[in-house]
N, CA, C and O atoms as a GROMACS GRO file, in nm:
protein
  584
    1UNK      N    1   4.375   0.690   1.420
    1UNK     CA    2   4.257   0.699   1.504
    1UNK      C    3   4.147   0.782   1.437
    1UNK      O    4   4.032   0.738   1.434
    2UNK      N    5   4.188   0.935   1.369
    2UNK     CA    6   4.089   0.984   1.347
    2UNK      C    7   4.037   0.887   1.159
    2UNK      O    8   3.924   0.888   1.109
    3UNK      N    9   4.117   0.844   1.122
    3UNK     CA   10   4.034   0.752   1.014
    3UNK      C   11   3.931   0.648   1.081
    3UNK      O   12   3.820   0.622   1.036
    4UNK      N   13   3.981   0.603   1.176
    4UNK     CA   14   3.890   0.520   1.251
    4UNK      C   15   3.722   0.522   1.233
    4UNK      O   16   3.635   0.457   1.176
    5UNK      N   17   3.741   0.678   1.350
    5UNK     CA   18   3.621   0.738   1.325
    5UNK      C   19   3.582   0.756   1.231
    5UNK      O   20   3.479   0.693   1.207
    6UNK      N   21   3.626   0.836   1.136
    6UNK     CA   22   3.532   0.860   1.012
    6UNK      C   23   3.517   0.735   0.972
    6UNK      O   24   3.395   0.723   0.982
    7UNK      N   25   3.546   0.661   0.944
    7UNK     CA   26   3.487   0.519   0.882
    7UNK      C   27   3.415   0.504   0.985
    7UNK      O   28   3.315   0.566   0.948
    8UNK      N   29   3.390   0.467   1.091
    8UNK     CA   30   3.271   0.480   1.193
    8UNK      C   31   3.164   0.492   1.125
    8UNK      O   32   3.093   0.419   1.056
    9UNK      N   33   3.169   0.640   1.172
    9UNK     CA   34   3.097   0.755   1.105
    9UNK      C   35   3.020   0.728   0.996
    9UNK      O   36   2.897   0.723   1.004
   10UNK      N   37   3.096   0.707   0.866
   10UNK     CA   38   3.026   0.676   0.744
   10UNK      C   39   2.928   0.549   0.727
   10UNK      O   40   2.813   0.546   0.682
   11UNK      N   41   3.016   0.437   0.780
   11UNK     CA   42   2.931   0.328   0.817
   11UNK      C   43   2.826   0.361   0.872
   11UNK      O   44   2.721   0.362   0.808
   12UNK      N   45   2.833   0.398   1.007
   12UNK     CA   46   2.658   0.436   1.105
   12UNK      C   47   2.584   0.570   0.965
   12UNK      O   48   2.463   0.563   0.941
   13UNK      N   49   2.640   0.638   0.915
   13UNK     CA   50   2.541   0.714   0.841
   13UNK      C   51   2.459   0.622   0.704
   13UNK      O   52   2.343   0.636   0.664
   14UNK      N   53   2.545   0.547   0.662
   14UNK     CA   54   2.483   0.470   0.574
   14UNK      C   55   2.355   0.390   0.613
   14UNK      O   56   2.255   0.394   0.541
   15UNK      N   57   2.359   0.320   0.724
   15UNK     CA   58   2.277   0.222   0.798
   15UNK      C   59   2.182   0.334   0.853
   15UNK      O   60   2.071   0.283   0.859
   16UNK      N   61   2.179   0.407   0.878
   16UNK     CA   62   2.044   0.532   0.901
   16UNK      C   63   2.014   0.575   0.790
   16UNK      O   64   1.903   0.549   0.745
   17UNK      N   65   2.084   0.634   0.734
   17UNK     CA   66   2.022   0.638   0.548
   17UNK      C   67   1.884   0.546   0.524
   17UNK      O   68   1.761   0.557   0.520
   18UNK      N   69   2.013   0.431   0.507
   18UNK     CA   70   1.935   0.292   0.457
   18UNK      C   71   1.754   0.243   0.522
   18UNK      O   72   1.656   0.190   0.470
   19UNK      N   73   1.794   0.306   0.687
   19UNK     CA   74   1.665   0.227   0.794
   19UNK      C   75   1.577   0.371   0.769
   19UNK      O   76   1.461   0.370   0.811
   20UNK      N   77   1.633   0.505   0.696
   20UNK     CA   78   1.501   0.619   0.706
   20UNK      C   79   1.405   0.560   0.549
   20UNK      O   80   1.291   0.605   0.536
   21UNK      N   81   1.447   0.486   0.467
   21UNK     CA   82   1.420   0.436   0.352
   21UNK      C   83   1.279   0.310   0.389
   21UNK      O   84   1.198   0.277   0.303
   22UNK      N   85   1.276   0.261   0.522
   22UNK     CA   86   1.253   0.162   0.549
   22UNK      C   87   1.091   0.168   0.677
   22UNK      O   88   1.080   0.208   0.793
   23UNK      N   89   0.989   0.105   0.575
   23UNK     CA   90   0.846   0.130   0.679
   23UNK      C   91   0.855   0.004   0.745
   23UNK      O   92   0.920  -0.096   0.714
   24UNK      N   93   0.793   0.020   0.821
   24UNK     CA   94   0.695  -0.116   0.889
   24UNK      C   95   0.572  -0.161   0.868
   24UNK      O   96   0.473  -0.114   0.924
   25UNK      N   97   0.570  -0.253   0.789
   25UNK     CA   98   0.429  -0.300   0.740
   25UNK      C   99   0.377  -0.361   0.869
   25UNK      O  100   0.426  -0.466   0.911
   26UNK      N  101   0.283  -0.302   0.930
   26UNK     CA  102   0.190  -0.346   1.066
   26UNK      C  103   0.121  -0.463   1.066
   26UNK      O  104   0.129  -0.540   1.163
   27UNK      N  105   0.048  -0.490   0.963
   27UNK     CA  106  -0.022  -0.587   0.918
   27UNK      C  107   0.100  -0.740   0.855
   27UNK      O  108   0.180  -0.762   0.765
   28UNK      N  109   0.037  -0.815   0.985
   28UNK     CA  110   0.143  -0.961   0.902
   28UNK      C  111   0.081  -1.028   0.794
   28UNK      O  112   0.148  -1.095   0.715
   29UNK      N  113  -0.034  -1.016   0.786
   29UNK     CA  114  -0.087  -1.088   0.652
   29UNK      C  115  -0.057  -0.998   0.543
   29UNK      O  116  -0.028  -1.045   0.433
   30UNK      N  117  -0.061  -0.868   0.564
   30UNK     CA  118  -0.005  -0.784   0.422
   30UNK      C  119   0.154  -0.822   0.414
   30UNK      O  120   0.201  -0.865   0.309
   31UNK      N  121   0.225  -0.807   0.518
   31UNK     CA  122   0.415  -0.879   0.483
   31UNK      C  123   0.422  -0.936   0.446
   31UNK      O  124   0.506  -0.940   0.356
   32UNK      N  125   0.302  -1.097   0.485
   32UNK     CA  126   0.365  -1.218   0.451
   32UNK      C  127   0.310  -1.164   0.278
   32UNK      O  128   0.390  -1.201   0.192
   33UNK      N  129   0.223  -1.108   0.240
   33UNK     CA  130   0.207  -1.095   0.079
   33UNK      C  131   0.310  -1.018   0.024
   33UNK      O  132   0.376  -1.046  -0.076
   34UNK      N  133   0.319  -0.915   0.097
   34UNK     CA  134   0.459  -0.846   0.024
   34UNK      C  135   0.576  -0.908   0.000
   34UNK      O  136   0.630  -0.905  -0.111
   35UNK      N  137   0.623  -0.969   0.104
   35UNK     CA  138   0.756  -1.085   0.068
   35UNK      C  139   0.735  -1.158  -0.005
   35UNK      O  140   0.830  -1.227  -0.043
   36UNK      N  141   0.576  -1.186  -0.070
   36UNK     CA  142   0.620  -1.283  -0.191
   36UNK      C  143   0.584  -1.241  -0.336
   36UNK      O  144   0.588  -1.325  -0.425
   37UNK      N  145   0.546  -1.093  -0.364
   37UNK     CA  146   0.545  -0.998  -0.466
   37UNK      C  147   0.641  -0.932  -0.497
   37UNK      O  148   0.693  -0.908  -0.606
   38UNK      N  149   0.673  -0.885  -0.342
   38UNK     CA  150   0.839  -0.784  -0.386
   38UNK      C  151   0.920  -0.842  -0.268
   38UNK      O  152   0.942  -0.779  -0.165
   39UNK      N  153   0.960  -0.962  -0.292
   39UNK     CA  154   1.112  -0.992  -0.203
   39UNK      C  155   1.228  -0.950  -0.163
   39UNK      O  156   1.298  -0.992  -0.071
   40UNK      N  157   1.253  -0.836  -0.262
   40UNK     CA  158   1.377  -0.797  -0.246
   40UNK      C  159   1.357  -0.637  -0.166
   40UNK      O  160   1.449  -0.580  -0.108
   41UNK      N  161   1.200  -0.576  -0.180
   41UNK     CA  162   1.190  -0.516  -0.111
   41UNK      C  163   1.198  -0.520   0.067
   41UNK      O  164   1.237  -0.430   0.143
   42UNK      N  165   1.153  -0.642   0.097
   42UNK     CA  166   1.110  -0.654   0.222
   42UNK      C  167   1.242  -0.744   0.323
   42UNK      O  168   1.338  -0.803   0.272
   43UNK      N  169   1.223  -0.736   0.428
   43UNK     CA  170   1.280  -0.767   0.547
   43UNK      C  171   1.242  -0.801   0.672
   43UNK      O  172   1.280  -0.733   0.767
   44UNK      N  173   1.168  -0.901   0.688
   44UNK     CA  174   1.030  -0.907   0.738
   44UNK      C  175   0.940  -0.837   0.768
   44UNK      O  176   0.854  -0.831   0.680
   45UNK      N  177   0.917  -0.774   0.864
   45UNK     CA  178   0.806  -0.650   0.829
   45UNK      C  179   0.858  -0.536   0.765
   45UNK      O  180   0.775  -0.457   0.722
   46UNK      N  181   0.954  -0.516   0.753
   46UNK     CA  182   0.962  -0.383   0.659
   46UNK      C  183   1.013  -0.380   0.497
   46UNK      O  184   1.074  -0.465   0.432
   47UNK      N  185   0.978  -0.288   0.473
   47UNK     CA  186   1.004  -0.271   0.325
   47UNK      C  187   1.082  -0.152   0.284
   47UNK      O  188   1.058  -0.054   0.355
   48UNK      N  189   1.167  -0.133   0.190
   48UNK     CA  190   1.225  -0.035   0.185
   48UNK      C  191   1.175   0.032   0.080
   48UNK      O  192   1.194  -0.027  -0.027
   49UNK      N  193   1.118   0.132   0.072
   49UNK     CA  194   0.998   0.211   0.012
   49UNK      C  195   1.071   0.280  -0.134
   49UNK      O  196   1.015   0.354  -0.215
   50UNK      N  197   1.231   0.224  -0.137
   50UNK     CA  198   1.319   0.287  -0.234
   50UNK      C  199   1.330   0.189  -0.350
   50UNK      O  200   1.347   0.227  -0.466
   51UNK      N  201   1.316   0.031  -0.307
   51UNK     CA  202   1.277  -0.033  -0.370
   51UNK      C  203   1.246  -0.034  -0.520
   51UNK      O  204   1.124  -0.019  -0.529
   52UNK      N  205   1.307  -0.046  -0.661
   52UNK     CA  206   1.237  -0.063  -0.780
   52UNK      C  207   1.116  -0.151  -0.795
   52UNK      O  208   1.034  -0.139  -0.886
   53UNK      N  209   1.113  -0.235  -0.704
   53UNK     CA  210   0.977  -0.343  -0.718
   53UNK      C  211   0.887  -0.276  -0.632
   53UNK      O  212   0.775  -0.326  -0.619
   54UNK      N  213   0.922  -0.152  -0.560
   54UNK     CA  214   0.738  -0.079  -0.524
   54UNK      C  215   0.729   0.027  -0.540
   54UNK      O  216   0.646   0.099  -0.487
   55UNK      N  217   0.870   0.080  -0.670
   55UNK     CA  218   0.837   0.232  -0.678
   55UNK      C  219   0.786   0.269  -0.851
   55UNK      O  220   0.730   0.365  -0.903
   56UNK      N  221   0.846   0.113  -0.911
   56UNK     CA  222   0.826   0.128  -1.050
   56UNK      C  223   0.807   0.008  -1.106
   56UNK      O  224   0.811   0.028  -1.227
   57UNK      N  225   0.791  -0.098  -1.087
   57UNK     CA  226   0.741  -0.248  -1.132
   57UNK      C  227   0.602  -0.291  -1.109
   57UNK      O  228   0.530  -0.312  -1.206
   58UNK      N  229   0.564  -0.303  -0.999
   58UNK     CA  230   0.443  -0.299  -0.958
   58UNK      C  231   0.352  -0.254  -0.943
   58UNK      O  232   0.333  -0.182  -0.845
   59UNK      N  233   0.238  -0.282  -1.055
   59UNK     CA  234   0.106  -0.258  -1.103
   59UNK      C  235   0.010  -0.293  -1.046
   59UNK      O  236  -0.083  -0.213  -1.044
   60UNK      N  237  -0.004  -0.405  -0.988
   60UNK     CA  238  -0.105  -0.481  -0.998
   60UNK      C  239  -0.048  -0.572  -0.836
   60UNK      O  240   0.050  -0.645  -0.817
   61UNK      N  241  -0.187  -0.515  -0.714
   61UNK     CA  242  -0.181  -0.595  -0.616
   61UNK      C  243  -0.299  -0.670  -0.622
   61UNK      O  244  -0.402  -0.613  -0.658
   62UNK      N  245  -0.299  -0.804  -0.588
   62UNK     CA  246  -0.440  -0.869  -0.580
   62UNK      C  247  -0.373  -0.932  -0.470
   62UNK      O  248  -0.278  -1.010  -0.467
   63UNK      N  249  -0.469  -0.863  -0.350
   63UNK     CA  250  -0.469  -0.950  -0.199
   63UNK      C  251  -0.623  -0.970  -0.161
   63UNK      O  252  -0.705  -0.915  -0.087
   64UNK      N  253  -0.620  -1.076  -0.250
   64UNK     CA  254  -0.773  -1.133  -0.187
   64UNK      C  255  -0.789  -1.226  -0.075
   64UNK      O  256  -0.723  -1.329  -0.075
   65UNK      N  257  -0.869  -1.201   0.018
   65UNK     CA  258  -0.900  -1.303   0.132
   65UNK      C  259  -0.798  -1.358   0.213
   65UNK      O  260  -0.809  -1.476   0.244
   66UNK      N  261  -0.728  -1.310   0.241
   66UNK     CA  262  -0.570  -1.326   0.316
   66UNK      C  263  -0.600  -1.283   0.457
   66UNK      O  264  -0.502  -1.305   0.529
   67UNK      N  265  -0.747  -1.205   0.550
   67UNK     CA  266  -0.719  -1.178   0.684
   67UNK      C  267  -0.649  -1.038   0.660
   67UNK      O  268  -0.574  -1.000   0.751
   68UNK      N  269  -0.662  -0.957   0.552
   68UNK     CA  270  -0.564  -0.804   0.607
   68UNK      C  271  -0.672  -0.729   0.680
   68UNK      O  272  -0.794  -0.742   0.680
   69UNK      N  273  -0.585  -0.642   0.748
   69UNK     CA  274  -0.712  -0.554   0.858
   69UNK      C  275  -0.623  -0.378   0.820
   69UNK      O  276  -0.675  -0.267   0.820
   70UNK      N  277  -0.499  -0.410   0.794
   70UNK     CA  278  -0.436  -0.245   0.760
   70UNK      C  279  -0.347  -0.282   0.650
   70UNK      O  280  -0.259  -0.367   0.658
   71UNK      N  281  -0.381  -0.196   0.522
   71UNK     CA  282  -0.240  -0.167   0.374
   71UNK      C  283  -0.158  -0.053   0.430
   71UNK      O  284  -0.088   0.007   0.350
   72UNK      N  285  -0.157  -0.010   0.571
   72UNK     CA  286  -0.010   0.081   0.583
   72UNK      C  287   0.092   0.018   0.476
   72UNK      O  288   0.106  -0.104   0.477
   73UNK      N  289   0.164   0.096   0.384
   73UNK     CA  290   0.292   0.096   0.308
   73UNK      C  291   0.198   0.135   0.112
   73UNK      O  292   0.240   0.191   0.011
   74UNK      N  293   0.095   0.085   0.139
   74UNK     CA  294   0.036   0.090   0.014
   74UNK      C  295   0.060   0.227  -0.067
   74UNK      O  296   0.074   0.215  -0.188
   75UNK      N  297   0.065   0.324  -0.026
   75UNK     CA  298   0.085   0.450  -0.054
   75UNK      C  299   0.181   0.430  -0.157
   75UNK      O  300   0.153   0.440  -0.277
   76UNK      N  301   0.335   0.392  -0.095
   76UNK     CA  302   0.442   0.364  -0.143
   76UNK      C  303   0.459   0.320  -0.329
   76UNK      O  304   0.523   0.375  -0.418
   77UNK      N  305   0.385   0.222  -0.329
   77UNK     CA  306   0.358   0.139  -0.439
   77UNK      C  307   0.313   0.288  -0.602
   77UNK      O  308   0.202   0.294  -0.655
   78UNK      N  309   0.430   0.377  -0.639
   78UNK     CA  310   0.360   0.443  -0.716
   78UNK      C  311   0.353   0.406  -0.861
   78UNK      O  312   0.343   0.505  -0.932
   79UNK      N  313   0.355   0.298  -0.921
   79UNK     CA  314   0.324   0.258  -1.005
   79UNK      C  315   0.203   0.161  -1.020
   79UNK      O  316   0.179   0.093  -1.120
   80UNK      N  317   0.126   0.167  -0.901
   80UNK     CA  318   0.038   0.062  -0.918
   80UNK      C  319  -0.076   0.144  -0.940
   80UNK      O  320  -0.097   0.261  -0.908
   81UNK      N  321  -0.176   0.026  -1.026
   81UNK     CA  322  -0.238   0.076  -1.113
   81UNK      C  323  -0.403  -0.030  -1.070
   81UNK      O  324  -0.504  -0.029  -1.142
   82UNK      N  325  -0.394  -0.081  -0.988
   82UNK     CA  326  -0.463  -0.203  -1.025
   82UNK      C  327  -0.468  -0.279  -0.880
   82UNK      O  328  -0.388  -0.370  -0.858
   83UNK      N  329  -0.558  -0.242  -0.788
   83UNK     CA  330  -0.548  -0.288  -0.671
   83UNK      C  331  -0.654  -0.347  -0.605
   83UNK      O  332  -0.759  -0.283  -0.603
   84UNK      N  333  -0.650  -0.496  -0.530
   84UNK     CA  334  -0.755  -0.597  -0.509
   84UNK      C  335  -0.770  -0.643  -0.365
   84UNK      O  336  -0.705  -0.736  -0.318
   85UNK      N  337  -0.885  -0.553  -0.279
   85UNK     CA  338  -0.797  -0.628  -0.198
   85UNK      C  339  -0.921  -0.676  -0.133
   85UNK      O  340  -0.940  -0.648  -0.014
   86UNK      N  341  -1.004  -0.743  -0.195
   86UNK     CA  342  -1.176  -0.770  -0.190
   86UNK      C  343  -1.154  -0.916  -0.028
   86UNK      O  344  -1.053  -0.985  -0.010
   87UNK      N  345  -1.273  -0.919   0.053
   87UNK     CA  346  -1.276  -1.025   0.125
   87UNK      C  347  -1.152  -1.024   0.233
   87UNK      O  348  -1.083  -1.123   0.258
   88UNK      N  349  -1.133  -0.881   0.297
   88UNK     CA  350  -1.018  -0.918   0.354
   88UNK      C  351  -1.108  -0.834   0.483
   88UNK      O  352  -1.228  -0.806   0.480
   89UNK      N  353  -0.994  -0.800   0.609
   89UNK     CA  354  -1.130  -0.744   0.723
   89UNK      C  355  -1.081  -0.570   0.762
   89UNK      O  356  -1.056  -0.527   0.875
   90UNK      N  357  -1.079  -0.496   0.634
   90UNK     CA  358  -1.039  -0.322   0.642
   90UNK      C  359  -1.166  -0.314   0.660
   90UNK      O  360  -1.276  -0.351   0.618
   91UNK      N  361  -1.069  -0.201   0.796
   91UNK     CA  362  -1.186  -0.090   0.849
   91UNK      C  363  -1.182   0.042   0.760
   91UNK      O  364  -1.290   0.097   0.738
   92UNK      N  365  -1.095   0.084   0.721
   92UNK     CA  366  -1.041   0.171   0.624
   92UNK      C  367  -0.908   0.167   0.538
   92UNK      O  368  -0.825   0.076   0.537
   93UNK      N  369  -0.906   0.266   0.480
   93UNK     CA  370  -0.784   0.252   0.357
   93UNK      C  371  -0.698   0.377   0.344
   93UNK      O  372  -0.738   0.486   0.303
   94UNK      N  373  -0.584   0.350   0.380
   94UNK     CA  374  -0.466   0.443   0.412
   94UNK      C  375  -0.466   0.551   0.240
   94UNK      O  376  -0.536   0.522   0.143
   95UNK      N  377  -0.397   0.638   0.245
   95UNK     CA  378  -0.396   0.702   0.151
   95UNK      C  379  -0.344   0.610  -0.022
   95UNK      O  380  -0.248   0.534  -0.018
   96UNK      N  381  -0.401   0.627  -0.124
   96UNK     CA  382  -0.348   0.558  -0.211
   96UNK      C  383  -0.282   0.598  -0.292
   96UNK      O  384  -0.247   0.711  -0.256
   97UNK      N  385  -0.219   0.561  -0.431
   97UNK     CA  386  -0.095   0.608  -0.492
   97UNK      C  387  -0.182   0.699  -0.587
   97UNK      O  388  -0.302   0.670  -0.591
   98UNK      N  389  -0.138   0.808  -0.667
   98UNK     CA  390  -0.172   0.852  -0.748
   98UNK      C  391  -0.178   0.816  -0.874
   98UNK      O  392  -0.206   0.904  -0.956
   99UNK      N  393  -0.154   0.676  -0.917
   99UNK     CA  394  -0.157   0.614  -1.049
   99UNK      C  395  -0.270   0.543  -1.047
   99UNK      O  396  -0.314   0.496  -1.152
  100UNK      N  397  -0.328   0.527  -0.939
  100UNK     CA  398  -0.484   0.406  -0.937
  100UNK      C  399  -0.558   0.429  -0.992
  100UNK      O  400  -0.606   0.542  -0.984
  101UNK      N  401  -0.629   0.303  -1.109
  101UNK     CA  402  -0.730   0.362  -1.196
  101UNK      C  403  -0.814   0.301  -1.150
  101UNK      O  404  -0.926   0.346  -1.173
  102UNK      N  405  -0.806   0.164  -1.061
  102UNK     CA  406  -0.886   0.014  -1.042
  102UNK      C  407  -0.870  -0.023  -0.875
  102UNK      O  408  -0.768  -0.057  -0.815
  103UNK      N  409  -0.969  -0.009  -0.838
  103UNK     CA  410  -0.974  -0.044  -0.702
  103UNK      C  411  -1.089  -0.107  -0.639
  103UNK      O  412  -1.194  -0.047  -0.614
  104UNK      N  413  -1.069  -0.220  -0.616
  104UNK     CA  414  -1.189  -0.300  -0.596
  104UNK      C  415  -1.188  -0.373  -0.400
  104UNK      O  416  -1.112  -0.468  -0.378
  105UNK      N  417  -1.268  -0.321  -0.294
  105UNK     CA  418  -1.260  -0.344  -0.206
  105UNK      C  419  -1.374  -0.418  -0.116
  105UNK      O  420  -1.371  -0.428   0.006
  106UNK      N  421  -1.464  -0.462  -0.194
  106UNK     CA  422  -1.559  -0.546  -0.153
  106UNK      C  423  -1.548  -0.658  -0.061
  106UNK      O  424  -1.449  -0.729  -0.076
  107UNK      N  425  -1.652  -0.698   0.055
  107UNK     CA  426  -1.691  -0.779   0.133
  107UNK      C  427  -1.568  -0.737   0.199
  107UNK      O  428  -1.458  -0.793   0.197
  108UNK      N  429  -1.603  -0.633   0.255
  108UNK     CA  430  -1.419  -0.580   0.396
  108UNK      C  431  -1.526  -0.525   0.499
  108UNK      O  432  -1.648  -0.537   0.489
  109UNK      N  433  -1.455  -0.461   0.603
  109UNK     CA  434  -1.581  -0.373   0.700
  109UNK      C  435  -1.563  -0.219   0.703
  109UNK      O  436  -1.558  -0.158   0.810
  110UNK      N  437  -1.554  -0.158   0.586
  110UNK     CA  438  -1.552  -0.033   0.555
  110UNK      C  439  -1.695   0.004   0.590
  110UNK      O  440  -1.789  -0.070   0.563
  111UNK      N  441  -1.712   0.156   0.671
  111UNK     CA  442  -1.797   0.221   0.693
  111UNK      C  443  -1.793   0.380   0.604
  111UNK      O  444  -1.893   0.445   0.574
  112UNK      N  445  -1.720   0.398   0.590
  112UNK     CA  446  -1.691   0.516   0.503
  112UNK      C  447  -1.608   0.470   0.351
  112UNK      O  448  -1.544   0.365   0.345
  113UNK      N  449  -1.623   0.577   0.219
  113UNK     CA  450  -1.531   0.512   0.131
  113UNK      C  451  -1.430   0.588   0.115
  113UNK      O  452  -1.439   0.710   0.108
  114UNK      N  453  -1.308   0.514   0.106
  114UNK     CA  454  -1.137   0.641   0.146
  114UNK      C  455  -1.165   0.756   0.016
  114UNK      O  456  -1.234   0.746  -0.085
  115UNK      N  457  -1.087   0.853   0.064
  115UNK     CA  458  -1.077   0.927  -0.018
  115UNK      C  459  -0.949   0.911  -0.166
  115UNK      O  460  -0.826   0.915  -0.161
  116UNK      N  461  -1.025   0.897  -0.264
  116UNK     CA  462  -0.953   0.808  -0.387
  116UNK      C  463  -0.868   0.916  -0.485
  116UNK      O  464  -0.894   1.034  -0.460
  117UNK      N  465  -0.802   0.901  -0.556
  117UNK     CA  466  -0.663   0.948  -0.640
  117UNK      C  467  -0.765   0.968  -0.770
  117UNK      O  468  -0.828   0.881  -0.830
  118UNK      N  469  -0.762   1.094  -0.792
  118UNK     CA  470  -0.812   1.189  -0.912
  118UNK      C  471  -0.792   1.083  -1.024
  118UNK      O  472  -0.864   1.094  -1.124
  119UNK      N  473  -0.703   0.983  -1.019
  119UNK     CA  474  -0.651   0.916  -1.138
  119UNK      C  475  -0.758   0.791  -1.174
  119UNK      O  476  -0.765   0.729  -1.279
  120UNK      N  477  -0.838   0.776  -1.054
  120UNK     CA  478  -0.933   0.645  -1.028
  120UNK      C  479  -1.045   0.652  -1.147
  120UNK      O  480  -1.098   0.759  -1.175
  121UNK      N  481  -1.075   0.544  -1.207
  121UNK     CA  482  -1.161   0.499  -1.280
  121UNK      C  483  -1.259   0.383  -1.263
  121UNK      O  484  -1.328   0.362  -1.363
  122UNK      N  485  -1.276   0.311  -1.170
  122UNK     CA  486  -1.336   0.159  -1.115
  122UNK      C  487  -1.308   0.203  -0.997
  122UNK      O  488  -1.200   0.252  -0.965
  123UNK      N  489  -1.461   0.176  -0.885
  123UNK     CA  490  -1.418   0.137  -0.731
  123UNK      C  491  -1.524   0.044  -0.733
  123UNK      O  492  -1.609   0.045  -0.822
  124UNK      N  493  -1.524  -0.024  -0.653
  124UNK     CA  494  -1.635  -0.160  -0.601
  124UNK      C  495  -1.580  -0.134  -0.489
  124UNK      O  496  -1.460  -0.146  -0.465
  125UNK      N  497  -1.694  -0.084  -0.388
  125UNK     CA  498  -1.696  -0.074  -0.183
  125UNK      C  499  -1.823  -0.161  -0.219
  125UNK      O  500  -1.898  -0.142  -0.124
  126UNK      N  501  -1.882  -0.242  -0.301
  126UNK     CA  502  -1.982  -0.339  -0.228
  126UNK      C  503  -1.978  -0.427  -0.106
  126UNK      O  504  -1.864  -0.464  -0.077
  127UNK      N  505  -2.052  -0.460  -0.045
  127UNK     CA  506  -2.105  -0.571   0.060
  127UNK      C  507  -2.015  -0.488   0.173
  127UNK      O  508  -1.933  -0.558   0.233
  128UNK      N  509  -2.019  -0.393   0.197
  128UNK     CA  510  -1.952  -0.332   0.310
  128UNK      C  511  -2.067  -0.265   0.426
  128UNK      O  512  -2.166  -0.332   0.453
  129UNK      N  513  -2.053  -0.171   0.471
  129UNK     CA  514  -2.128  -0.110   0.610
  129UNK      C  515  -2.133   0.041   0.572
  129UNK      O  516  -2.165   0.128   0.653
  130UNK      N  517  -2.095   0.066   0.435
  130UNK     CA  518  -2.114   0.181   0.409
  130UNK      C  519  -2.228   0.277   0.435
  130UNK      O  520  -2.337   0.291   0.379
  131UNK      N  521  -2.155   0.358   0.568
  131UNK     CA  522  -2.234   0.467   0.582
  131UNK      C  523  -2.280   0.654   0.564
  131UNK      O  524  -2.372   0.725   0.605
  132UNK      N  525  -2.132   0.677   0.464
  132UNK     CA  526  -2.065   0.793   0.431
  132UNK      C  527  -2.025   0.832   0.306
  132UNK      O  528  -1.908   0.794   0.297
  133UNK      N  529  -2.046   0.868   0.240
  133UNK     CA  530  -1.966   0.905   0.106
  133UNK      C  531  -1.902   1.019   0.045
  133UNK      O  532  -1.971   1.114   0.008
  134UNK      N  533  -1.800   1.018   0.034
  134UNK     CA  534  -1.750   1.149  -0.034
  134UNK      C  535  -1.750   1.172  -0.191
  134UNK      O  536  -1.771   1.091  -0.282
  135UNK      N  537  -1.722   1.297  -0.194
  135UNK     CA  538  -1.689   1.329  -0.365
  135UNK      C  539  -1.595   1.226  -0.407
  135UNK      O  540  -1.506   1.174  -0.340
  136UNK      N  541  -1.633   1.202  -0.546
  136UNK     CA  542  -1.518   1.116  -0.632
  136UNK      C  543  -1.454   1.206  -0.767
  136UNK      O  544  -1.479   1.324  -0.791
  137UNK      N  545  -1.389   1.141  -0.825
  137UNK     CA  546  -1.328   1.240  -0.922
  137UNK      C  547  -1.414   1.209  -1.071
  137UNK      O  548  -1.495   1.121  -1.100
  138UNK      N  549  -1.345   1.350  -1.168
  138UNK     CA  550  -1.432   1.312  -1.288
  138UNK      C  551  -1.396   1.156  -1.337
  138UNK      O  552  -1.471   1.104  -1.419
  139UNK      N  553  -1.326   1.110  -1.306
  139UNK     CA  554  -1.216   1.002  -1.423
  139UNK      C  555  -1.334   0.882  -1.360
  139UNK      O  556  -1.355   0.765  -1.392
  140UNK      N  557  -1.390   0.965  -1.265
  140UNK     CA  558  -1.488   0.806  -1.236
  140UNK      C  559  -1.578   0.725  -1.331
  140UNK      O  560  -1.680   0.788  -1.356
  141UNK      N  561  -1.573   0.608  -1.391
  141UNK     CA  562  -1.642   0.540  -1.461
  141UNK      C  563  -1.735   0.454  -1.452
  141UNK      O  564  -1.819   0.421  -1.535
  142UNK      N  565  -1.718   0.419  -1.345
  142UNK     CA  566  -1.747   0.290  -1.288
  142UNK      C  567  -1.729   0.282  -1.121
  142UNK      O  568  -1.624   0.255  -1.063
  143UNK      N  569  -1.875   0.315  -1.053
  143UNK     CA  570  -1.895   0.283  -0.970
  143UNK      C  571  -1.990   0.210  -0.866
  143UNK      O  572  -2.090   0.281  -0.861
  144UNK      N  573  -2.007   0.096  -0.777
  144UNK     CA  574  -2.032  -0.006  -0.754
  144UNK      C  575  -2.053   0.017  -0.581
  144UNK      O  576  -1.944   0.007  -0.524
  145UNK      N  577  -2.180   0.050  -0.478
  145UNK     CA  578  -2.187   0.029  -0.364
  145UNK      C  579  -2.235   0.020  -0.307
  145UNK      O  580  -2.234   0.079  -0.200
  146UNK      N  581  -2.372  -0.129  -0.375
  146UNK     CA  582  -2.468  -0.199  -0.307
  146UNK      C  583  -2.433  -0.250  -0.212
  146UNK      O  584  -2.513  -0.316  -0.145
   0.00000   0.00000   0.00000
């Protein structure tokens, strides 16, 4: 009996382990893109943020014109380097990874521009509603927000 339990036990701790590993991507047009970049991450809306395909493979998101309105999980992604997510309908932009050099967010409905990763080198907030701006970092090279 008491092996019982502990195997119980271990089982239910694994499966909480496993589900504290695990976000909810809010946005279905960002899932349905994630399930087909990192598949093995995801589970329909969620992703498991432990993932090798969004903690160290993935460089490079290009979600153009897909209808996204929130990148909740984007954070996650710390190898990405290279992020697109032009023509889609953000009101704003969740915190980003610290490897971003390239970030291009044009024709979205941003009113303010997020606050960007010291690492950033390229932003494009064109064709937006921009009404706010903050400091950017030195690494800035290239910036774009007619």
């Amino acid at each position: 009996m008491k092996r019982d339990v502990l195997l119980i036990f271990i089982v239910a701790m694994f499966f909480n382990a496993k589900a504290q590993n695990s976000i909810i991507i809010p946005d279905a047009n960002f899932a349905a893109y994630l399930q087909g970049i990192v598949p093995t991450a995801m589970n329909g809306n969620q992703m498991d943020t432990t993932n090798p395909s969004v903690t160290i493979t993935t460089d490079t998101i290009i979600a153009q014109n897909i209808s996204i309105s929130d990148l909740t999980g984007i954070q996650y992604f710390k190898s990405l380097t290279y992020l697109d997510c032009r023509g889609n309908n953000l009101n704003n932009i969740p915190p980003l990874p610290h490897t971003l050099l390239h970030l291009c967010c044009f024709w979205n409905l941003l009113s303010s521009i997020p606050n960007v990763p010291n690492s950033l080198q390229y932003l494009d907030c064109s064709t937006n509603n921009i009404t706010s701006v903050n400091s950017f970092p030195d690494s800035l090279r290239s910036l774009i927000l007619w």
